[in-house]
SEBATOR-146355 format. One record per atom (N, C-alpha, C): residue number from 1; chain; atom name; x, y, z. Coordinates in Angstrom, 2 decimals. Atoms other than C-alpha are relative to their C-alpha. Layout:
<tivexs>
[NUM,A,CA,[X,Y,Z]]
...
</tivexs>
This chain:
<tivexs>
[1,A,N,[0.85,-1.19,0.00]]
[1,A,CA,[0.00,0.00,0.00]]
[1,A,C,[0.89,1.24,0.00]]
[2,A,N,[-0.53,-1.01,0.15]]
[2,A,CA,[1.38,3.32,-0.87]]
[2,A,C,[-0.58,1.04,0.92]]
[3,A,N,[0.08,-0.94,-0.74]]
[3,A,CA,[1.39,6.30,1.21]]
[3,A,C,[-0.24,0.96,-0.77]]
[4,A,N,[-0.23,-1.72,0.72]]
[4,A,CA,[0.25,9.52,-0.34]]
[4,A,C,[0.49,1.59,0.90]]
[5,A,N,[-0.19,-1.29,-1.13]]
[5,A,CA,[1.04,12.99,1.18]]
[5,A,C,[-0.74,0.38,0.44]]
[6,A,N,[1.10,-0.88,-0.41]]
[6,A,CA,[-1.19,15.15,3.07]]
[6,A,C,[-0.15,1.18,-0.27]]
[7,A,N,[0.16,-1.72,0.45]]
[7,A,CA,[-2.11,18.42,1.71]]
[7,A,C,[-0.84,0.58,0.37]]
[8,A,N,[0.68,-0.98,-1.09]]
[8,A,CA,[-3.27,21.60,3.83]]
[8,A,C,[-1.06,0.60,-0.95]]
[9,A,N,[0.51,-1.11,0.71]]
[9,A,CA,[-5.77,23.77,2.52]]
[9,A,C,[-0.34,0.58,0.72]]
[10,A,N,[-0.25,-0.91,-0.17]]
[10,A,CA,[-6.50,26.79,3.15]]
[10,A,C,[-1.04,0.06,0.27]]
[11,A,N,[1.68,-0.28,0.11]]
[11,A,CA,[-10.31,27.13,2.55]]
[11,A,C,[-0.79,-1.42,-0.39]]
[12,A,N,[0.46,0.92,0.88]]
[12,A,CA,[-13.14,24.58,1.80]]
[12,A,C,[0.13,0.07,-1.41]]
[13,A,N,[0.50,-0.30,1.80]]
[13,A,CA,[-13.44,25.92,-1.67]]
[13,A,C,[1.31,-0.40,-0.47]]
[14,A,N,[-0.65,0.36,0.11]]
[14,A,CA,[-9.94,25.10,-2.30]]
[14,A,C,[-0.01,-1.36,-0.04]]
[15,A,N,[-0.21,1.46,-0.16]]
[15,A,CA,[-10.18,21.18,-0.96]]
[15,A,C,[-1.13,-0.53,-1.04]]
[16,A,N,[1.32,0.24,0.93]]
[16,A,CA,[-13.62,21.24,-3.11]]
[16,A,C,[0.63,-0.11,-1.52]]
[17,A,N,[-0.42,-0.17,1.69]]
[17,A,CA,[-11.61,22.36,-6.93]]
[17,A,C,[0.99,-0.81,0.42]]
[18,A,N,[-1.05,1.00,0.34]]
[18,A,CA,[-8.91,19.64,-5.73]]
[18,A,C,[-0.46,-0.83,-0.05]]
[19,A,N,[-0.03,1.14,0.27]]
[19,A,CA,[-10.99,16.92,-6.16]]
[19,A,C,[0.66,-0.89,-1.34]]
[20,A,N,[-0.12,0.56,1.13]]
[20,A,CA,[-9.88,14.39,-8.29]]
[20,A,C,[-0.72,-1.57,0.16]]
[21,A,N,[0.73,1.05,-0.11]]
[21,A,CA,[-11.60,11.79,-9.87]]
[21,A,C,[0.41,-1.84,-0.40]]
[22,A,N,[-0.63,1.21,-0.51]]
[22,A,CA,[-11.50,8.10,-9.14]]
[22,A,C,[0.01,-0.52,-1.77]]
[23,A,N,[-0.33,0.30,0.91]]
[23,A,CA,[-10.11,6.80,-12.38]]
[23,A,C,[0.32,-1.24,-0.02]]
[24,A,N,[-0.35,0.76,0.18]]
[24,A,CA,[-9.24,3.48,-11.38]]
[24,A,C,[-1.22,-0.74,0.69]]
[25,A,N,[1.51,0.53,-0.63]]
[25,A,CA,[-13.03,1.61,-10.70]]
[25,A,C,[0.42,-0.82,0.75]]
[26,A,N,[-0.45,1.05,-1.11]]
[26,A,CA,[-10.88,-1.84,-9.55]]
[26,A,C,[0.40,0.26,1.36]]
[27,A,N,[-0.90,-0.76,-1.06]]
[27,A,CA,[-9.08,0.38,-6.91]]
[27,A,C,[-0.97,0.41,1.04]]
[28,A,N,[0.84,-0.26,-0.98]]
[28,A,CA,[-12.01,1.96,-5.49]]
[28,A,C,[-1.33,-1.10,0.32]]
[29,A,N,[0.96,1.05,-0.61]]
[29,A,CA,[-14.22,-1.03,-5.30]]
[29,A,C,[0.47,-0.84,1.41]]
[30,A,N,[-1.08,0.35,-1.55]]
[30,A,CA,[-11.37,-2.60,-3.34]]
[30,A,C,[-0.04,0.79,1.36]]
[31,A,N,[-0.13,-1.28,-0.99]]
[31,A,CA,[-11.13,0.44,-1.19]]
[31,A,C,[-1.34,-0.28,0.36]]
[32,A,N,[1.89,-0.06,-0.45]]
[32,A,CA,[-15.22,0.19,-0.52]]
[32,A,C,[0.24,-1.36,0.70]]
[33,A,N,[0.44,2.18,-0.81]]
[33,A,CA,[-15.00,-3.92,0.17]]
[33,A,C,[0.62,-0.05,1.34]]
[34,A,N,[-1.20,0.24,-1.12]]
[34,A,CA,[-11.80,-3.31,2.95]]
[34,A,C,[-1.16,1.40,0.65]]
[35,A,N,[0.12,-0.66,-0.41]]
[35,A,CA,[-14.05,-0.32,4.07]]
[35,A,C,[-1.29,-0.47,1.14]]
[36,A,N,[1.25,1.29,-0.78]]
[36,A,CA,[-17.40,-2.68,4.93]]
[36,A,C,[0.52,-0.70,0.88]]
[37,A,N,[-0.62,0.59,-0.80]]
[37,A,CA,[-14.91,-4.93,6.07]]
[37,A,C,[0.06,0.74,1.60]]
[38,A,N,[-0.93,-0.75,-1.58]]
[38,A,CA,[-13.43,-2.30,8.70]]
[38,A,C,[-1.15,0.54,0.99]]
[39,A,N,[1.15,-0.41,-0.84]]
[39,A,CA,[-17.07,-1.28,9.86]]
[39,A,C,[-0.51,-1.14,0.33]]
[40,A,N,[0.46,0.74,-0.88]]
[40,A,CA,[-18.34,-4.54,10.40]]
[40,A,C,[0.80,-0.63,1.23]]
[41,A,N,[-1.00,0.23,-0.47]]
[41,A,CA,[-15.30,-5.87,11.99]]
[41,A,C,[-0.20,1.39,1.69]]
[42,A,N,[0.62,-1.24,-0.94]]
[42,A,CA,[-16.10,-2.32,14.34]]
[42,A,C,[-1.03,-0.11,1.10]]
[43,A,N,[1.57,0.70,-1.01]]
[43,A,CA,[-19.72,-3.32,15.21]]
[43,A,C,[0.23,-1.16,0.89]]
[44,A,N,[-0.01,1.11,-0.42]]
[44,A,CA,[-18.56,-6.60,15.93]]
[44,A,C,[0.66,0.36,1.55]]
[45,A,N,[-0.57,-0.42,-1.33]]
[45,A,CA,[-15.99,-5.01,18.73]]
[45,A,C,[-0.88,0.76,0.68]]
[46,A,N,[0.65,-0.91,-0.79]]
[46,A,CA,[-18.23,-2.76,19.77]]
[46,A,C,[-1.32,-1.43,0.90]]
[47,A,N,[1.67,0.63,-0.80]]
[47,A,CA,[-21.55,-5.38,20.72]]
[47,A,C,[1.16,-1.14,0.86]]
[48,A,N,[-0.49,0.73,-0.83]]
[48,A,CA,[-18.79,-7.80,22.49]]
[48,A,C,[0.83,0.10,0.87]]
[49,A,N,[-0.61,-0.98,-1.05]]
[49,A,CA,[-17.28,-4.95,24.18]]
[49,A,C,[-0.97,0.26,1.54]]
[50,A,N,[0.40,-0.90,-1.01]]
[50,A,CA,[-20.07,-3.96,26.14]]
[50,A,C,[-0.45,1.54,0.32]]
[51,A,N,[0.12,-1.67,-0.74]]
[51,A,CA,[-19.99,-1.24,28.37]]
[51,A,C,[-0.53,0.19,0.84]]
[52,A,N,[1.21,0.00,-0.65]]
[52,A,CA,[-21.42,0.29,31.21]]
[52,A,C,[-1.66,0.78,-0.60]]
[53,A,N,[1.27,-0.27,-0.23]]
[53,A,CA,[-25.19,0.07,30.98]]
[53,A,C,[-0.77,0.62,1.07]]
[54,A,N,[0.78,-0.72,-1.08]]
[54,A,CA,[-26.06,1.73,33.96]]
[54,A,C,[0.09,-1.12,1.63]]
[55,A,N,[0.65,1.11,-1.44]]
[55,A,CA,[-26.47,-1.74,36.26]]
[55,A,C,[1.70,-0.17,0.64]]
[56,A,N,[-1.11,0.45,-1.04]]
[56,A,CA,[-24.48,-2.20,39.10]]
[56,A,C,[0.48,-1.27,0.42]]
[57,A,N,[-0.72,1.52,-0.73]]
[57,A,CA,[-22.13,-5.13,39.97]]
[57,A,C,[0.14,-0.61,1.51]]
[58,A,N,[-1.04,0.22,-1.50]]
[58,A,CA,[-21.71,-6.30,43.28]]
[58,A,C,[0.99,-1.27,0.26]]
[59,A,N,[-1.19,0.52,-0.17]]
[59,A,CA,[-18.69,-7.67,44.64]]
[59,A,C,[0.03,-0.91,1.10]]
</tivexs>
């Protein structure tokens, strides 16, 4: 996986006329499939995480 740079802008309207467009369809389908992936994978930590609910433990 390649690293790209990060570039500042200045204004929205600036980051808005730098879009560029996705030219490579295989690339961004990939990118979408690993992206589902990384949200369900998410949910999954999250509902077998827990948390407090409010109820108290006793010891």
């Amino acid at each position: 996986m390649e690293l790209k740079s990060i570039k500042k802008y200045e204004t929205f309207e600036e980051l808005k006329a730098d879009k560029q467009p996705v030219t490579n369809y295989e690339e961004s389908i990939k990118n979408h499939k690993a992206f589902e992936e990384f949200i369900m994978l998410l949910r999954a930590n999250i509902v077998t995480m827990g948390g407090d609910d409010g109820a108290k433990t006793e010891k």
